[in-house]
C-alpha positions as CSV (number, residue, x, y, z in Angstrom):
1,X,81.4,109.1,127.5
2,X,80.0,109.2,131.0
3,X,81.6,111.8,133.3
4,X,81.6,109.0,136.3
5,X,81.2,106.1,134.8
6,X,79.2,103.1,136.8
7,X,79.8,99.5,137.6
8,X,76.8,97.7,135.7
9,X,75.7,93.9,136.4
10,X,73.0,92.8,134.3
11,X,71.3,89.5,135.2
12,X,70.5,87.7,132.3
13,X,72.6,87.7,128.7
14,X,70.2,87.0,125.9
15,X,68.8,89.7,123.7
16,X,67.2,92.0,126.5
17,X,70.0,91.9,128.7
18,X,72.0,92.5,125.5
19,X,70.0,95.4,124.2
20,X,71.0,97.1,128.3
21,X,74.3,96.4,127.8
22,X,74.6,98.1,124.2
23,X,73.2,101.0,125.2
24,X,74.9,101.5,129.0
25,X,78.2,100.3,127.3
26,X,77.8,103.5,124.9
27,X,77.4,105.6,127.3
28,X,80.6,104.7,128.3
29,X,79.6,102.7,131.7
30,X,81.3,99.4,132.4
31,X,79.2,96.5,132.1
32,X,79.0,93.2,132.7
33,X,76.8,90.4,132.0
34,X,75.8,87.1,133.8
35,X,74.5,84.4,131.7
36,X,73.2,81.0,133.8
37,X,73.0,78.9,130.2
38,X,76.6,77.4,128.4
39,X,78.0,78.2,125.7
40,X,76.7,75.1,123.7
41,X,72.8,76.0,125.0
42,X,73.0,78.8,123.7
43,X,73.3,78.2,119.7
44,X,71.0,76.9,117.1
45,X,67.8,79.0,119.0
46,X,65.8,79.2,115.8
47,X,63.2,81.2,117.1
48,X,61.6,83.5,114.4
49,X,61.9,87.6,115.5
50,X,59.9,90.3,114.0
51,X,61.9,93.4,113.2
52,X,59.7,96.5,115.1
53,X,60.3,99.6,114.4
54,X,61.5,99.9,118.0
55,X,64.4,97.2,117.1
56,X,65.2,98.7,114.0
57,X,65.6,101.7,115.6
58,X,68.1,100.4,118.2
59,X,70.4,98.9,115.7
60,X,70.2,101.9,113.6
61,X,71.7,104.1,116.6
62,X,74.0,101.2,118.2
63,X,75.0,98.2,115.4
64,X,78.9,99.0,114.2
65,X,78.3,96.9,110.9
66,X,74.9,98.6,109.5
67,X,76.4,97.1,105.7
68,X,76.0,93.8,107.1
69,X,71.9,92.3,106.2
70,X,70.6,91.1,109.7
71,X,66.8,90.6,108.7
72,X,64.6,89.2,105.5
73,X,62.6,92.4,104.7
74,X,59.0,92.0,104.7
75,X,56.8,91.3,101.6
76,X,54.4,94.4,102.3
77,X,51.5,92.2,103.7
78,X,50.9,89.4,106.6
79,X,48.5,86.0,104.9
80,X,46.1,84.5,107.2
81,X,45.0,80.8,104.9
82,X,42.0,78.8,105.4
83,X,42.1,74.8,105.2
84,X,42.0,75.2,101.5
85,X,45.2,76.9,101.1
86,X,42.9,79.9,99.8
87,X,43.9,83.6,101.9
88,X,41.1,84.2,104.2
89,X,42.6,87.4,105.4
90,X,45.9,89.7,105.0
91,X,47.1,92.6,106.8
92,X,48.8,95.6,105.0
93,X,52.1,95.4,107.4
94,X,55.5,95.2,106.0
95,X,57.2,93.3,108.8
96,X,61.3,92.2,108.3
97,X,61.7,88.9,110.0
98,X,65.3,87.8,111.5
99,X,66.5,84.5,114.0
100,X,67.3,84.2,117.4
101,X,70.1,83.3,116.5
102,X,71.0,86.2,113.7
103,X,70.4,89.1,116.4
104,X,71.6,87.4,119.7
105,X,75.2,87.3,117.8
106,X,74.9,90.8,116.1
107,X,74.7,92.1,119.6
108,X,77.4,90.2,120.9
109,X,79.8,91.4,118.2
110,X,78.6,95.0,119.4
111,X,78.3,94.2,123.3
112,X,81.8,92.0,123.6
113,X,83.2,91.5,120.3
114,X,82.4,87.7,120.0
115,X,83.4,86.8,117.0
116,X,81.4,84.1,115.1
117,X,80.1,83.3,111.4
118,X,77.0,85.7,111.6
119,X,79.2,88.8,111.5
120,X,82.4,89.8,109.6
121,X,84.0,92.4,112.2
122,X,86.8,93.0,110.3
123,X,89.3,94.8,112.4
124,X,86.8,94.7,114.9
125,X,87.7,98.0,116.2
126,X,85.2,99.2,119.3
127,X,83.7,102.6,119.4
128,X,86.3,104.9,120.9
129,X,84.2,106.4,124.8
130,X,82.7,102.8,124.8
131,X,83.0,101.4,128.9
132,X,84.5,97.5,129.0
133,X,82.3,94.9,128.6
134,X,82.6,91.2,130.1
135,X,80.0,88.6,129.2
136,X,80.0,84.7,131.7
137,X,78.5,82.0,131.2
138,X,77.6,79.5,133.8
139,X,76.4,81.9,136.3
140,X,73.3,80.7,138.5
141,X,72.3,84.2,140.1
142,X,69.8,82.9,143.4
143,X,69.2,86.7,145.2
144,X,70.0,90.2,144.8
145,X,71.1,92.3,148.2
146,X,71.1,95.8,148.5
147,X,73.5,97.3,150.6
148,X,71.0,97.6,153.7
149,X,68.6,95.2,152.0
150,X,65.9,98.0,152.0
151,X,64.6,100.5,149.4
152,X,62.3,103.0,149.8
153,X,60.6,104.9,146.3
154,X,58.4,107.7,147.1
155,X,55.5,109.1,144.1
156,X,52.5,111.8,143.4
157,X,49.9,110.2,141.9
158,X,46.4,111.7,141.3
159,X,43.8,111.9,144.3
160,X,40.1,111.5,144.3
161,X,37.7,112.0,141.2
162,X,41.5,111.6,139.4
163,X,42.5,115.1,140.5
164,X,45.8,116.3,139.5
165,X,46.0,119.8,141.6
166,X,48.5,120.8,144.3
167,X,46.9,120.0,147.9
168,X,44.7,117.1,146.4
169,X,47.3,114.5,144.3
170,X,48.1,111.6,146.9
171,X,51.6,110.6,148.3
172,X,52.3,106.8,147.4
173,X,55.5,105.2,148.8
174,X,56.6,101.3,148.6
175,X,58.9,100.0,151.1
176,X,60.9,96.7,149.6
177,X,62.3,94.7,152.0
178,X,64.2,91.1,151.6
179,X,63.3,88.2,153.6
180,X,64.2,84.8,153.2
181,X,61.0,83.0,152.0
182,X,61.3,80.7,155.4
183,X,62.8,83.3,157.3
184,X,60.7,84.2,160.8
185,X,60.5,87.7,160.1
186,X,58.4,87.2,157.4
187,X,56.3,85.0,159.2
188,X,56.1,87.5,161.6
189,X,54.8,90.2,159.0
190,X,52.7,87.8,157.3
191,X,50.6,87.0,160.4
192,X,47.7,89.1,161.5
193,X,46.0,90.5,164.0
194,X,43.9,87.1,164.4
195,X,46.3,85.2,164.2
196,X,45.9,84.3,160.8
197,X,49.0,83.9,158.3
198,X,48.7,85.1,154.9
199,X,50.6,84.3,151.9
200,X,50.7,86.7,149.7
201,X,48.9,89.8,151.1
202,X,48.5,91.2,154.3
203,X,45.2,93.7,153.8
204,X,44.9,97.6,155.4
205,X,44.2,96.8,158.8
206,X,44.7,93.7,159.3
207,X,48.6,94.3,159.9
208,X,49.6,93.7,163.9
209,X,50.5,97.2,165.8
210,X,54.0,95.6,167.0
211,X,54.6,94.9,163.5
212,X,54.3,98.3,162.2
213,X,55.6,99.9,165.3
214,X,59.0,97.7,164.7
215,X,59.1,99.6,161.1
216,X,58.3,102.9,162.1
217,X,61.1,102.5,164.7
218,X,63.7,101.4,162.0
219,X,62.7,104.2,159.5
220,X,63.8,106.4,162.3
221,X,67.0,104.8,162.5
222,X,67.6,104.8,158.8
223,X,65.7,107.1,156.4
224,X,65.8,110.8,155.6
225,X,63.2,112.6,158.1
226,X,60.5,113.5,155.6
227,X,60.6,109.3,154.4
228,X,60.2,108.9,158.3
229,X,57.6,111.2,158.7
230,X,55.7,109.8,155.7
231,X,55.9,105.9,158.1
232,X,55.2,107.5,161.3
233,X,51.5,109.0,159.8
234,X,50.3,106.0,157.6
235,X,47.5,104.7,159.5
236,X,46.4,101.6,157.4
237,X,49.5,100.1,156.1
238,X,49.8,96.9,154.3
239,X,52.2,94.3,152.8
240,X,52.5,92.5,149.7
241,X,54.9,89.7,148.7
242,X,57.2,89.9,145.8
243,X,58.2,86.6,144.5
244,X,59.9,84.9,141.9
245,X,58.9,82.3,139.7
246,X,61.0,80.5,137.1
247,X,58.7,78.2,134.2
248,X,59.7,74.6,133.7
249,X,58.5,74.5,130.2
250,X,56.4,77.1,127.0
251,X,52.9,77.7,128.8
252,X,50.1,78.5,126.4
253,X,47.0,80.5,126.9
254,X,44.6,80.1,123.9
255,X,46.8,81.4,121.1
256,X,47.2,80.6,117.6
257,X,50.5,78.0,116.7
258,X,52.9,79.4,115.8
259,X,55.5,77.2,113.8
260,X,58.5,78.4,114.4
């Protein structure tokens, strides 16, 4: 059990954010899931999974109901046929294969205790130091907000010819900064020195001195004195937009079918 356990929101309810909200659950932190689909999209995903050794491992540290089957085990070897039904090729890998469907409601038996006809919980007793867990539906997340809208991370990475010694590794830092796509401040940042707007990246050099000097002046105002140091002496700053982009429908790129 967590000594100060934290407020979790995870973004997202099928098996990644469920796998997070295992695990942070465990440790006794109280999480909760937003899921955009309904109920009813939501079943019947008959997806084929294969069984990693990663997963395997997760569900070996984290599933309450390891006497419960969850996968098909794997035959020993992976066929590849030809047009005439004759094996062309076979791998010697001994994958386990389970459903969307299969793992999506093991997890929620673990996560929230759902009950449904994949799992017999039983008593359906939770872990004693688990946190609480709530799981929504219906929930159309459009933008995340940090307190002051800003981060700052701040990294050694290796300097010239890859060198890795004290006095020659190189100081990286990203800024992140939230701006309304249409917003004028981005505009603003986005324009350069000629006059020029770009969309995606602003290059070193090209950014416009009132810019950066509005930045420098606001690290001042908000961030630790060696973070506002590290602004003040960047000579050749640039920018790069972060943006989000949702599919409309399965996009291939020269891959084999797959008949699920």
């Amino acid at each position: 059990m967590s000594e100060q356990p934290l407020n979790v929101v995870i973004v997202g309810g099928s098996l990644t954010g469920l796998f997070q909200g295992i695990a942070l659950k465990r440790l006794g932190h109280n999480v909760r899931i937003l899921e955009r689909a309904s109920p009813e999209n939501l079943r019947e995903q008959g997806a084929g999974i294969g069984m990693r050794p990663e997963t395997l491992e997760f569900f070996g540290k984290y599933d309450q109901f390891p006497d419960q089957p969850y996968f098909i085990p794997g035959e020993g070897n992976i066929q590849f046929f030809d047009k005439g039904a004759n094996v062309s090729k076979a791998w010697k890998m001994q994958v386990g294969m389970s459903s969307w469907d299969m793992l999506y409601y093991r997890l929620r038996t673990n996560f929230d205790g759902l009950r449904s006809g994949y799992v017999d919980m039983g008593n359906g007793q939770i872990k004693s130091g688990d946190g609480t867990a709530i799981y929504e539906y219906g929930c159309n997340v459009t933008s995340v907000k940090y307190e002051d809208g800003r981060v700052e991370v701040e990294y050694l990475i290796p300097g010239k010819n890859g060198s890795q010694q004290p006095g020659h590794r190189l100081l990286n830092y990203v800024w992140y900064c939230n701006y309304p796509a249409d917003s004028a401040e981005l505009k603003s940042i986005m324009t350069d020195i000629d006059g020029h707007r770009h969309r995606i990246t602003m290059p070193p050099g090209k950014m416009r001195s009132e810019v950066y000097e509005a930045q420098k002046q606001y690290a001042e105002e908000i961030l630790p004195e060696p973070f506002a140091e590290v602004v003040r002496k960047t000579t050749q700053p640039f920018a790069q937009c972060i943006t989000e982009v949702e599919a409309t429908g399965a996009v291939g790129f020269d891959v084999g079918f797959c008949p699920f």
